[in-house]
Structure formats: C-alpha cells, structure tokens
C-alpha beads as a LAMMPS data file, in Angstrom:
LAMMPS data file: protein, C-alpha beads

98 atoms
97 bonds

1 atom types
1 bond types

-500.0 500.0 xlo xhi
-500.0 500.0 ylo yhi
-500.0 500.0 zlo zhi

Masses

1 110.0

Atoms # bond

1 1 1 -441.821 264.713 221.589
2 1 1 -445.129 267.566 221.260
3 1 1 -443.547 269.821 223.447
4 1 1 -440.033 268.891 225.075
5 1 1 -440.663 270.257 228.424
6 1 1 -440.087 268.059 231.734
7 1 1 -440.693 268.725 235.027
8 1 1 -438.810 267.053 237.766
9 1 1 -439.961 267.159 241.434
10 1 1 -438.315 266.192 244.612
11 1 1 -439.970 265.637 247.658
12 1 1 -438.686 263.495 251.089
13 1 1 -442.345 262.164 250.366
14 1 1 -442.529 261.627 246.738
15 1 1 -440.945 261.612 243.264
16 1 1 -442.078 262.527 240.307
17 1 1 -440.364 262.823 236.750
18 1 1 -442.965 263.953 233.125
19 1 1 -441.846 264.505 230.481
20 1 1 -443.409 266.673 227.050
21 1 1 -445.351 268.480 228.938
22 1 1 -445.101 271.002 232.261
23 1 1 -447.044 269.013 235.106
24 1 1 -448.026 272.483 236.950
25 1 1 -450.506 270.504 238.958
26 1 1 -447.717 267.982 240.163
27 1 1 -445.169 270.708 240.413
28 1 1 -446.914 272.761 242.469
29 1 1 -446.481 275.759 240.558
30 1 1 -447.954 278.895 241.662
31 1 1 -446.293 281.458 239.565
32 1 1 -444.781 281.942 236.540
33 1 1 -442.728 279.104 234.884
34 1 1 -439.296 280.350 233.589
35 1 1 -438.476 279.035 230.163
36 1 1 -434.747 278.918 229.791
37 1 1 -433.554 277.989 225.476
38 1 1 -430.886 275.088 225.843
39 1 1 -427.621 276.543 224.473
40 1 1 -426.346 273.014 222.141
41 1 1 -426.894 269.729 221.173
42 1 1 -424.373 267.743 223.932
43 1 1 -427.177 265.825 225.037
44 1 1 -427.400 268.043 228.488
45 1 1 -430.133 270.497 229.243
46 1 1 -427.575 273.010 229.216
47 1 1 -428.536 276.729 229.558
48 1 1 -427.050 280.130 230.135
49 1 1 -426.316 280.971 233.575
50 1 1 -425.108 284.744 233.879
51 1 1 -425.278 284.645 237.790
52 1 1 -426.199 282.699 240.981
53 1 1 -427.931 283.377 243.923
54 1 1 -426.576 281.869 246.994
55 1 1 -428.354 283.127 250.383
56 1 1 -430.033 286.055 248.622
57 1 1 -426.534 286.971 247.492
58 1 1 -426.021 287.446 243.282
59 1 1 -423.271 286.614 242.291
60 1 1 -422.278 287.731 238.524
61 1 1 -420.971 284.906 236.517
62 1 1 -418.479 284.732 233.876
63 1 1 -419.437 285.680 230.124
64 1 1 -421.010 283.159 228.346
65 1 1 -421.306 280.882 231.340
66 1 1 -423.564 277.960 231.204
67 1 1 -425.308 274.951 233.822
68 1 1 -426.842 272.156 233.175
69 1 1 -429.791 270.463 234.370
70 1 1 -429.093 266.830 235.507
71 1 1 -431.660 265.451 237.808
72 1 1 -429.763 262.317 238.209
73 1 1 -427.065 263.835 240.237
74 1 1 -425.784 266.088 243.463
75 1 1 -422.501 266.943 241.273
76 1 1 -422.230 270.936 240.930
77 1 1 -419.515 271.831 239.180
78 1 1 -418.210 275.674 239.919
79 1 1 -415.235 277.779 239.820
80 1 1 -413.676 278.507 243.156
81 1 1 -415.874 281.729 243.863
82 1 1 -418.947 280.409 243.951
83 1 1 -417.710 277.519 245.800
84 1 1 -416.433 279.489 248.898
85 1 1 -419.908 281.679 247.962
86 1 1 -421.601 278.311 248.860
87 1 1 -419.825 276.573 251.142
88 1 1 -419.755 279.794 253.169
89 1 1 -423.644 279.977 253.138
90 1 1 -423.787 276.383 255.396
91 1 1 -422.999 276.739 259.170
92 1 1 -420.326 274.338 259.883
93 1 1 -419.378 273.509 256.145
94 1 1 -415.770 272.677 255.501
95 1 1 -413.684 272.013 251.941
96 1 1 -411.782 269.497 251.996
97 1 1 -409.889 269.099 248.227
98 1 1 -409.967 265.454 248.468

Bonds

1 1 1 2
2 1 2 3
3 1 3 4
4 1 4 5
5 1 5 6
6 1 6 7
7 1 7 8
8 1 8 9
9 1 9 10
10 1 10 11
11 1 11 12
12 1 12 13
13 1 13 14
14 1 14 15
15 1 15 16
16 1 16 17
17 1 17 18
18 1 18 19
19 1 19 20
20 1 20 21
21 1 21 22
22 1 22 23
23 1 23 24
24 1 24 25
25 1 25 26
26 1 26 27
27 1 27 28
28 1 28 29
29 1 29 30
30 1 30 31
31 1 31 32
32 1 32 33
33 1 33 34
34 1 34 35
35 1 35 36
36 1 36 37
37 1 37 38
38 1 38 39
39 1 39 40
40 1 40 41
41 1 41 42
42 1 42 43
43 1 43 44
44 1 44 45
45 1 45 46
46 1 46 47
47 1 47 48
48 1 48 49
49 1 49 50
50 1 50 51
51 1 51 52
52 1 52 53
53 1 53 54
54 1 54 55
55 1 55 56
56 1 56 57
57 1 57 58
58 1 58 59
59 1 59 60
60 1 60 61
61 1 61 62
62 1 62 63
63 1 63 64
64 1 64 65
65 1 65 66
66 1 66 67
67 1 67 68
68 1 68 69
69 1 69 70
70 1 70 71
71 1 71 72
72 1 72 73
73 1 73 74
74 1 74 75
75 1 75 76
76 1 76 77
77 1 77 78
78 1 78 79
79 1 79 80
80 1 80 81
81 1 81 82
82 1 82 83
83 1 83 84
84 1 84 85
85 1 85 86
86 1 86 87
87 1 87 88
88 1 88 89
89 1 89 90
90 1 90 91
91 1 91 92
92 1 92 93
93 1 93 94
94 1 94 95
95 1 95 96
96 1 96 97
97 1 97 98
C-alpha cells in the first residue's frame, strides 16, 4: 500500500470505508488530522492511549496503555474506571456483569 492510511466513516445515512489514502473530502474533515504511529505488528491498528475523554472529563490512563482501532465492532474493552467513567456519562445506564 502507497500510504497505509484509512479512513472510516459512519453515518445513519451512509458508509464509507478507503483505504491508502485519507479521504478528507468524504470524511468531512475540517481540521487537522491526528496521526497516531501503531505500537506492533498484531495485526490491530493498535496505538498508545495515555488518557480518555469521557463527557469533557480526562481521564489519565495507565503507563504504556494502548487501544485499538477496529471498525468492525462496538466491543470496548476497559478497566473498571473508565467503565463506571462511561457508563456514568449515559442517563439511565446500568452494568449488569452478565
């Protein structure tokens, strides 16, 4: 691949999925686009992740913490903090362990 950028977008209208190359026009981008170096070679567009923001809240993550990008999937895989951070951000959202 030229240049092994993607761009994934989302809409309740539309899909759309490019890859080697940053479709700014289909994107919608009117800013700067954030460049993030992915940390191994798993297979996963896995990056550093030092904190989250959840309702304008930062919250500090642990050292050498990492996400991954998976457009295929709602999964989001956190430690309990963040969780409750989340989960406490959505009016009438309950976790249920099962």
């Amino acid at each position: 691949m030229k240049n092994p950028g993607f761009t994934h977008l989302v809409h309740p209208l539309v899909a759309d999925l490019t890859t080697g190359y940053i479709a700014s026009d289909v994107a919608g981008v009117t800013g700067n686009i954030c460049y993030a170096p992915i940390v191994d070679t798993s297979g996963f567009w896995k990056f550093s992740s030092p904190s989250a923001t959840v309702n304008g809240q930062t919250i500090q993550r642990p050292s050498g913490n990492t996400a991954v990008a998976d457009t295929g999937t709602t999964l989001c895989l956190v430690d309990s903090t963040l969780c409750e951070a989340i989960y406490g951000a959505i009016p009438g959202a309950t976790y249920a362990a099962s």
